[in-house]
GUFIPA-708776 format. One record per residue (C-alpha): residue number from 1; residue in three letters; x, y, z. Coordinates in Angstrom, 3 decimals. Example, Ala and Ser with C-alpha at 12.3 -4.5 7.8 and 13.67 -1.06 7.14 Angstrom:
% residues 2
pos;code;x;y;z
1;ALA;12.300;-4.500;7.800;
2;SER;13.670;-1.060;7.140;
% end
This chain:
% residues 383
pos;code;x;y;z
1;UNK;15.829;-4.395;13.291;
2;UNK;18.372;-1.794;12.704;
3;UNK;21.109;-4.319;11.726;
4;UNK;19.293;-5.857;9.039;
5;UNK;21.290;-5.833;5.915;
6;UNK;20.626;-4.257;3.170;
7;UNK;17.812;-6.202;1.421;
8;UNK;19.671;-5.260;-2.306;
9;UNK;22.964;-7.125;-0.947;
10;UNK;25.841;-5.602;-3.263;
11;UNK;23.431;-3.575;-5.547;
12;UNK;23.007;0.128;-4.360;
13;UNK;19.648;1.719;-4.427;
14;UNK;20.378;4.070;-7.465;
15;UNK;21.267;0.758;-9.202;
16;UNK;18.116;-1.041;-8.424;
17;UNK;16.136;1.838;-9.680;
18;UNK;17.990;2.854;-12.955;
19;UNK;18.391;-1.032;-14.004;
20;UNK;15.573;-3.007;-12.890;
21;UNK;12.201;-0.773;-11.205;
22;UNK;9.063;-1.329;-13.191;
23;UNK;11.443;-2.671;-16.008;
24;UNK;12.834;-6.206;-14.902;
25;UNK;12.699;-9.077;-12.698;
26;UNK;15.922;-9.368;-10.190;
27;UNK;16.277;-12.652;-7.199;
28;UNK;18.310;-11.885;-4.213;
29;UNK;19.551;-14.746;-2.728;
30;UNK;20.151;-14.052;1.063;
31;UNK;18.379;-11.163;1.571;
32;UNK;18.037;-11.643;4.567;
33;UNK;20.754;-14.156;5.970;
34;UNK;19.535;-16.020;8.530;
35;UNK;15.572;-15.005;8.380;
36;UNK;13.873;-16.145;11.308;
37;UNK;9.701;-16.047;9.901;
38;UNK;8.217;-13.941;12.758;
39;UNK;4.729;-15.441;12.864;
40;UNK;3.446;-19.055;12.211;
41;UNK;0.485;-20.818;10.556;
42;UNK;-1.370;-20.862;13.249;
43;UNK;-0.418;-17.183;14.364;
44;UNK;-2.212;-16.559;10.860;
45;UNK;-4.944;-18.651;11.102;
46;UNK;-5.856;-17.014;14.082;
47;UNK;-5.416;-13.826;12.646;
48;UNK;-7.647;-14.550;9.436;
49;UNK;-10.600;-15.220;11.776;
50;UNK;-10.700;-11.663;13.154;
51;UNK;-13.392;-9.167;11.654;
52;UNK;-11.433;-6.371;10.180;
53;UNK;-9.032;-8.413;8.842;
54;UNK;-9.077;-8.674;4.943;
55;UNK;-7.958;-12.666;4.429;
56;UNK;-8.986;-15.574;1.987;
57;UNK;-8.140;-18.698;0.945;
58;UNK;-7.324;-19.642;-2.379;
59;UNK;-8.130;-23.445;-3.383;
60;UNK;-6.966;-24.863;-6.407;
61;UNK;-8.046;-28.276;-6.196;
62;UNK;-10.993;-30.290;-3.803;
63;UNK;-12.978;-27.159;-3.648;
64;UNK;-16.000;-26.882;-4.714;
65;UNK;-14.864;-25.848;-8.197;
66;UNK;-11.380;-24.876;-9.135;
67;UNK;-9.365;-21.835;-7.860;
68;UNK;-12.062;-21.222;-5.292;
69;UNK;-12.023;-18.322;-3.161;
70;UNK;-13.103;-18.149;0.429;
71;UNK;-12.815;-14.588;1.790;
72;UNK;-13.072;-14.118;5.568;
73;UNK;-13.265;-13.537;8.329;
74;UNK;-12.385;-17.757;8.681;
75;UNK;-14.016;-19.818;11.282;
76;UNK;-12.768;-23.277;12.439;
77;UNK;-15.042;-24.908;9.787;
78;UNK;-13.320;-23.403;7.277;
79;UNK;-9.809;-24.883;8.181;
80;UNK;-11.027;-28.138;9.301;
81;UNK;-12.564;-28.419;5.797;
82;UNK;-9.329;-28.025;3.764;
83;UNK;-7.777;-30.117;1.404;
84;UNK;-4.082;-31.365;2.216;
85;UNK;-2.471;-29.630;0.010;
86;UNK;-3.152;-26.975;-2.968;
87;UNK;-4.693;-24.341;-1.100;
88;UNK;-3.305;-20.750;0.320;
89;UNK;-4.496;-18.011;2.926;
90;UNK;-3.502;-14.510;2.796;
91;UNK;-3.865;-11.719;4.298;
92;UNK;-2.919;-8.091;3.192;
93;UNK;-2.106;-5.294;5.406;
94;UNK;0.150;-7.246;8.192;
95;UNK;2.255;-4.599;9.341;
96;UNK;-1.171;-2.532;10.318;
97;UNK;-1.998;-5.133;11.984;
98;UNK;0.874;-5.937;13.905;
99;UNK;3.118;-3.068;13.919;
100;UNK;5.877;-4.492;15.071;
101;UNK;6.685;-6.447;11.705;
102;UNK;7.068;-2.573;10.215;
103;UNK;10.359;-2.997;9.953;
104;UNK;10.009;-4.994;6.485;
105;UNK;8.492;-2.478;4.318;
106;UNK;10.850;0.006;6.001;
107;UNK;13.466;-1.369;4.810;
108;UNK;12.875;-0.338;1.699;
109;UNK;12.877;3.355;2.244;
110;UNK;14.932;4.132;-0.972;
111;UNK;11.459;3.844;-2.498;
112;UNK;9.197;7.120;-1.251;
113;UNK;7.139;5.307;1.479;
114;UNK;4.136;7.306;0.314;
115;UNK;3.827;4.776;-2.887;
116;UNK;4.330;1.841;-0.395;
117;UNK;0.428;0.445;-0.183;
118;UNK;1.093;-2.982;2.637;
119;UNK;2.450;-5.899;3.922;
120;UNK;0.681;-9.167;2.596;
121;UNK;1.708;-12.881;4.231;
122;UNK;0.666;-15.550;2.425;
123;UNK;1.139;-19.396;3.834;
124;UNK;0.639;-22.185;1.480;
125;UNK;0.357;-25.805;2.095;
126;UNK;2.210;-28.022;-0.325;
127;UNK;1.647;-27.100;-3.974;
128;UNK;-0.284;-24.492;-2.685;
129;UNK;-0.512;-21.376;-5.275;
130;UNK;-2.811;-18.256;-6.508;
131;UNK;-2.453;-19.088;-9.852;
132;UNK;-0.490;-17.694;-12.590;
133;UNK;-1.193;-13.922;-12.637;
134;UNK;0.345;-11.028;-13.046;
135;UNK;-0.373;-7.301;-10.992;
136;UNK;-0.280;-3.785;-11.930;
137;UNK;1.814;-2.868;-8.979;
138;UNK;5.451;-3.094;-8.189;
139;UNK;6.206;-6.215;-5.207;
140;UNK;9.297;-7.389;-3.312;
141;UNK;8.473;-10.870;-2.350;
142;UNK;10.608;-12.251;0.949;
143;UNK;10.711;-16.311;1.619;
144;UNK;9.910;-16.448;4.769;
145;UNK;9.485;-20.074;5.914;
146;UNK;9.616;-23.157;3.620;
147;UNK;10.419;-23.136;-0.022;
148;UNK;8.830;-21.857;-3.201;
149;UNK;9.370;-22.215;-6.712;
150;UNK;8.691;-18.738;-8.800;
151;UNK;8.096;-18.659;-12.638;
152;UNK;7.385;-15.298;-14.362;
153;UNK;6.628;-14.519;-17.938;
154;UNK;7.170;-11.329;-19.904;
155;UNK;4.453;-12.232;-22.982;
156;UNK;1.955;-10.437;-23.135;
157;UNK;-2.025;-11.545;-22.051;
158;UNK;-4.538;-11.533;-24.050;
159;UNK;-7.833;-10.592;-21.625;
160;UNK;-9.641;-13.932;-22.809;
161;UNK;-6.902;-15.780;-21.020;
162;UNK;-8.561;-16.174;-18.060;
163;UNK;-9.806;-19.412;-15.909;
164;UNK;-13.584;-19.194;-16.186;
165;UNK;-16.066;-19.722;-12.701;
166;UNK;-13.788;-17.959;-10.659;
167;UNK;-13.996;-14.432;-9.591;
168;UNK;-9.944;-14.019;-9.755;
169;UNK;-7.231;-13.036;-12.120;
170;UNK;-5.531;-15.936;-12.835;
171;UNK;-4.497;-17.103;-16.528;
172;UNK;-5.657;-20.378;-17.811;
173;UNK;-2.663;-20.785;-20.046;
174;UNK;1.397;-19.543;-18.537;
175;UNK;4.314;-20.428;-20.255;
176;UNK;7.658;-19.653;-17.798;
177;UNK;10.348;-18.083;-19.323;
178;UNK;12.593;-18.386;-16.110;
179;UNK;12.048;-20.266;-12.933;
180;UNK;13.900;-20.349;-9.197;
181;UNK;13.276;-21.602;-6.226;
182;UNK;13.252;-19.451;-3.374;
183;UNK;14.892;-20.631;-0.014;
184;UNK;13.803;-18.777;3.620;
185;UNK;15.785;-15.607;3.463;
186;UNK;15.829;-15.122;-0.219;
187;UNK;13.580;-12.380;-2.125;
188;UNK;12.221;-11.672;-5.824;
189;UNK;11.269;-8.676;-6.845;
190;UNK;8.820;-8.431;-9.674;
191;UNK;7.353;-5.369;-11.717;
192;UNK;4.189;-4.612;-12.931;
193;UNK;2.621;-6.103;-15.583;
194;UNK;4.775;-9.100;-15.105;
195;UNK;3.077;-12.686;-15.185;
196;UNK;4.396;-14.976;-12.280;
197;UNK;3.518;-17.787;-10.604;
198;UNK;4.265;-19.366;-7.013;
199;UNK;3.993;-22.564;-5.765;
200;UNK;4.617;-24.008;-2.426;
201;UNK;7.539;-26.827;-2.507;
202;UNK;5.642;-28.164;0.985;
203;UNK;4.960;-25.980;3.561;
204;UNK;6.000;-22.237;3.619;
205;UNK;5.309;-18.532;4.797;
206;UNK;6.442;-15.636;1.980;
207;UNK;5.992;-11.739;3.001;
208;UNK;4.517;-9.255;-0.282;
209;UNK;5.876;-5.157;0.237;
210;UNK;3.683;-4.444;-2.384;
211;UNK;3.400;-0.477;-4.002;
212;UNK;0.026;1.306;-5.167;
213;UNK;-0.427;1.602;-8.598;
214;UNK;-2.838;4.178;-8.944;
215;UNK;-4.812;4.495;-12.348;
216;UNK;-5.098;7.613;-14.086;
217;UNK;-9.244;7.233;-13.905;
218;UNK;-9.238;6.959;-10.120;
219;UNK;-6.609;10.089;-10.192;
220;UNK;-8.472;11.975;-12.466;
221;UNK;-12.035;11.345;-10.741;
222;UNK;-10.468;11.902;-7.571;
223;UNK;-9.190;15.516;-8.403;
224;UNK;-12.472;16.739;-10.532;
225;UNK;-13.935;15.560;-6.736;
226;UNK;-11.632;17.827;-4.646;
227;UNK;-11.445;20.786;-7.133;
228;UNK;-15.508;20.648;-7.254;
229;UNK;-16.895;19.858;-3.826;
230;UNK;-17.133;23.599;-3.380;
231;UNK;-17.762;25.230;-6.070;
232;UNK;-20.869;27.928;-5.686;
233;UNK;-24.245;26.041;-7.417;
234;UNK;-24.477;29.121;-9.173;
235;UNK;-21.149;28.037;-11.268;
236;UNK;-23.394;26.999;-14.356;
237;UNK;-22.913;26.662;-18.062;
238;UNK;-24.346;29.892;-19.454;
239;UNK;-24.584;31.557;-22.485;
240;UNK;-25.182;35.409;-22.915;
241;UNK;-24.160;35.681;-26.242;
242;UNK;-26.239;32.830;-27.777;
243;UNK;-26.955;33.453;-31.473;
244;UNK;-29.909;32.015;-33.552;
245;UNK;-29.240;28.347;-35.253;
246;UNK;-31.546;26.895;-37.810;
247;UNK;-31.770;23.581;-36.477;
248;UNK;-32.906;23.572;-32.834;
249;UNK;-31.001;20.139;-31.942;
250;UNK;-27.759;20.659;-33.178;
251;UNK;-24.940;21.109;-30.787;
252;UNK;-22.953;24.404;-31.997;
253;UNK;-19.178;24.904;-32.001;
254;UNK;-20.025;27.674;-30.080;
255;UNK;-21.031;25.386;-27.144;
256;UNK;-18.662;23.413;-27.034;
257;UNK;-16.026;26.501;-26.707;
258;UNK;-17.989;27.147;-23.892;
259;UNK;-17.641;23.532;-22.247;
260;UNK;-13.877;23.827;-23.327;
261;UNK;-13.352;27.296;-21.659;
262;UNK;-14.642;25.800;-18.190;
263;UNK;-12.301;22.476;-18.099;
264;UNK;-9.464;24.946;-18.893;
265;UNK;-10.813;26.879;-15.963;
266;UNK;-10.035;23.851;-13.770;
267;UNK;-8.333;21.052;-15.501;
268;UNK;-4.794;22.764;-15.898;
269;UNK;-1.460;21.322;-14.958;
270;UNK;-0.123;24.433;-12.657;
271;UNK;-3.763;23.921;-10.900;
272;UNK;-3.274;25.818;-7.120;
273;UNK;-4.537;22.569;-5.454;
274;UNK;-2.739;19.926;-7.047;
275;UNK;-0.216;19.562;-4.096;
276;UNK;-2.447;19.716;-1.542;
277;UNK;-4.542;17.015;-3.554;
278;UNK;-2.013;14.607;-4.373;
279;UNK;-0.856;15.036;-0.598;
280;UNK;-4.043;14.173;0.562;
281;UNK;-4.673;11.513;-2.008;
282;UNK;-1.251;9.598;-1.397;
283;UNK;-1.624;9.722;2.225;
284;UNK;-5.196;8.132;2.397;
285;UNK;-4.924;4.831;3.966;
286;UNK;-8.244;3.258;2.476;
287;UNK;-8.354;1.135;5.487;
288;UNK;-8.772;2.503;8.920;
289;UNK;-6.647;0.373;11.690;
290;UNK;-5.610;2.521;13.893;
291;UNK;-7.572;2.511;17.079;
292;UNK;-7.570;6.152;19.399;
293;UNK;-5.041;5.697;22.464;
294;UNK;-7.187;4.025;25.656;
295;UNK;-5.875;6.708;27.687;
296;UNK;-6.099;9.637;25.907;
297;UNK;-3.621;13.003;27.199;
298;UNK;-4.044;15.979;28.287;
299;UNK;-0.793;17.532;28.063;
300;UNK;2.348;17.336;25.654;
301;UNK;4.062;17.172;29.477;
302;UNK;2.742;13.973;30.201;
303;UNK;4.323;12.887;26.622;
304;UNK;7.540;13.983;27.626;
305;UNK;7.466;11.769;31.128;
306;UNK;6.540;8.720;29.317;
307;UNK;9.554;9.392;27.406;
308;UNK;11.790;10.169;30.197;
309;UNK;10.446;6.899;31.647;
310;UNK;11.840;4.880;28.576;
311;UNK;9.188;4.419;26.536;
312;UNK;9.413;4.802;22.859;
313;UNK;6.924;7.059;20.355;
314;UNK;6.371;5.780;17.079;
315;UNK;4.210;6.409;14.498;
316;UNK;1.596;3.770;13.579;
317;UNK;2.146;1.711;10.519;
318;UNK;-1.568;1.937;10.043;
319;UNK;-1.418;6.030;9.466;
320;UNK;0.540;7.570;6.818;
321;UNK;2.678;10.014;6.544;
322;UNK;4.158;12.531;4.109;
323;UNK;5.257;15.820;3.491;
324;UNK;5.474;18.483;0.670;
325;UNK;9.076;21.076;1.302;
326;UNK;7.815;24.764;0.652;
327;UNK;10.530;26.359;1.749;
328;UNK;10.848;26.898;5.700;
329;UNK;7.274;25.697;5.934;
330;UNK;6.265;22.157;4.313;
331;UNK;2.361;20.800;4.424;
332;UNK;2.178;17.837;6.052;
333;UNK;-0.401;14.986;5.120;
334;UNK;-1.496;12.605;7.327;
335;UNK;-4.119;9.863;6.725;
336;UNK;-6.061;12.760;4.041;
337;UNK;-5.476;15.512;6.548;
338;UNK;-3.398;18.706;5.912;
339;UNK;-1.237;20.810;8.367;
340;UNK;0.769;23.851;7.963;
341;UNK;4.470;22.752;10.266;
342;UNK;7.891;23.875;9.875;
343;UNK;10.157;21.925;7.038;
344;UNK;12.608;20.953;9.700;
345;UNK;9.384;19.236;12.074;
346;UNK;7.617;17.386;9.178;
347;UNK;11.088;16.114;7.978;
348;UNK;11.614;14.748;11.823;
349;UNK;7.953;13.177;12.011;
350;UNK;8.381;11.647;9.087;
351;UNK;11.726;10.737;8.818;
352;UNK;12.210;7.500;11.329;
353;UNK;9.120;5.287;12.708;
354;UNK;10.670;5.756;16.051;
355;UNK;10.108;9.390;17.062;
356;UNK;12.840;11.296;19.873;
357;UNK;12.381;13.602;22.682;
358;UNK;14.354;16.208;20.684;
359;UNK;10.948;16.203;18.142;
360;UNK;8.878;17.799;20.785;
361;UNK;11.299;20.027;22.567;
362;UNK;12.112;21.734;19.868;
363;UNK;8.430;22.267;17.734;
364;UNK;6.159;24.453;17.965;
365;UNK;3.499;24.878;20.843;
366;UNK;1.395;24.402;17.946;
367;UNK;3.222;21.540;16.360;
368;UNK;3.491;19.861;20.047;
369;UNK;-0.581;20.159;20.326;
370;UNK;-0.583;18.115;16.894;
371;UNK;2.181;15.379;18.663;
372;UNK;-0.935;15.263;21.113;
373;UNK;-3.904;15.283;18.968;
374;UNK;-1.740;12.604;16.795;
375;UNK;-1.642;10.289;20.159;
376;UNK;-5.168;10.458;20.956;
377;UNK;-5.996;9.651;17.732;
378;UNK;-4.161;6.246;17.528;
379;UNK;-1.695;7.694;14.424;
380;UNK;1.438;7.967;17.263;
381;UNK;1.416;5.217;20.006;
382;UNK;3.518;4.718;22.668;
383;UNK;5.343;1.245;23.154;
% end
């Protein structure tokens, strides 16, 4: 997929991201000239009905109350049941799924891949919609099959504005401040915080590259967690120099110094172990996909002849991958895990999805015996 255009058409990268990331909507018509949708409705269907796949259906009308959601895994029942029209299935993390529609969210490698979160399909019968919403996360939304009409809205929401008896998002009053309609190859790209809403002009497939947008809560909780999970128990408040106070109940100044001195202990911005955190953190996948290799190896050698034999090594679009530069050395993070590698390896690994034979002739014996370890594990496969 190589050949692809650019998915920005005329507007460079540094353009996109000074004039309209997390500040403005932007259409593209064309895209992707030509786009042929690489998997059907009933590709989907089929796909929605497997256990470990995270799909549901959104009905707005003939369900058994409006904007009902039915989360799977689907069944026949549930399809044979549905209304003509009004209704839509999706199903986040596609390219885990089936890696070989990576290529989408790769295309968009002038964002850091590390904020990338999945690949969501969504195919809507006629009128077929999720509601007026808006997300906290950045999304570049690709027509796939069909047509669609897209409104957004800037105003904001007021939290009571919400459709009542249903479990999602979705406003109960939108007013559209622009509107297009999106053709197959076209894309929109929509920032947080941004209300929108799509509806299906008959039939059609869209593809979601959607971006995390993690809170400061879950980053917060999720450092206290790493900094703390081994501490010594014997890391208590204490209080040597405790002085007489008349009443018994009242919390002193003097205490709460000594709650302030600790969090300063740990809760300072040049912390040691805030790289290796955030590494760890960003590269988390949430979901595990990846399945270990059915034929495990033995040898980095037996690596090298499947290469020599034309095969290709790629990483997994289920694992993920980053790196932090120190120098000659970088850490490397992959799916929460940590390793010490040279800059120039962890650039390589992480660099294309499509790894060479150069990669493992020239690491380490130690970096080849991660290539291995990777392989077994299901986070490099070979296709």
């Amino acid at each position: 997929m190589s050949s692809l255009p650019n998915p920005l058409g005329n507007l460079s990268p540094e353009d996109f991201l000074n004039e309209y990331w997390q500040k403005k909507t932007r259409v593209f018509r064309q895209a992707f000239p030509g786009f042929q949708c690489p998997i059907n409705a009933e590709e989907l269907a089929g796909l929605s009905c497997e256990e470990d796949v995270n799909a549901r259906i959104i009905i707005e009308k003939d369900g058994d109350h409006p904007w009902q959601p039915v989360f799977g895994p689907m069944d026949d029942e549930v399809f044979a049941n549905l209304p003509e029209s009004h209704w839509t299935l999706v199903i986040n993390d596609l390219e885990k799924l089936i890696p070989e529609l990576a290529w989408m969210p790769d295309l968009f490698d002038f964002i850091p891949n590390w904020r990338f979160d999945d690949l969501m399909t969504s195919y809507a019968a006629d009128q077929g919609s999720v509601g007026p919403h808006f997300d906290l996360y950045d999304v570049f939304i690709i027509q796939g099959k069909g047509r669609r009409r897209w409104q957004i809205s800037t105003a904001d929401v007021r939290s009571d504005n919400q459709v009542n008896g249903t479990p999602l998002r979705i406003q109960q009053t939108f007013k559209a401040e622009e509107e297009w309609i999106l053709e197959p190859g076209d894309m929109i790209y929509i920032p947080p915080n941004v209300s929108h809403h799509g509806v299906s002009l008959g039939e059609s497939i869209s593809f979601s590259v959607g971006y995390r947008a993690v809170s400061h809560a879950d980053l917060l909780n999720d450092f206290i967690a790493h900094i703390t999970q081994n501490l010594p128990a014997n890391f208590t408040y204490q209080d040597a120099d405790l002085k007489t106070q008349v009443q018994s109940a009242e919390i002193t100044e003097d205490a709460i110094k000594r709650i302030k001195n600790i969090f300063k202990e740990y809760l300072k911005p040049d912390h040691p172990q805030i790289s290796r955190w955030f590494g760890r953190y960003m590269s988390d996948p949430k979901t595990e996909l990846a399945q270990a290799a059915e034929k495990p190896l033995k040898s980095i050698d037996e690596l090298t002849t499947e290469l020599e034999n034309g095969n290709t090594l790629s990483r997994h679009p289920a694992s993920r991958f980053a790196y932090i530069k120190e120098n000659a050395e970088s850490m490397l993070f992959i799916n929460g895990a940590d390793y010490s590698v040279s800059a120039n390896f962890a650039e390589a690994l992480c660099k294309n999805r499509q790894l060479n034979k150069e990669l493992i002739t020239t690491a380490s014996t130690e970096e080849q015996q991660l290539i291995v370890e990777l392989y077994n594990a299901g986070n490099l496969y070979i296709e």
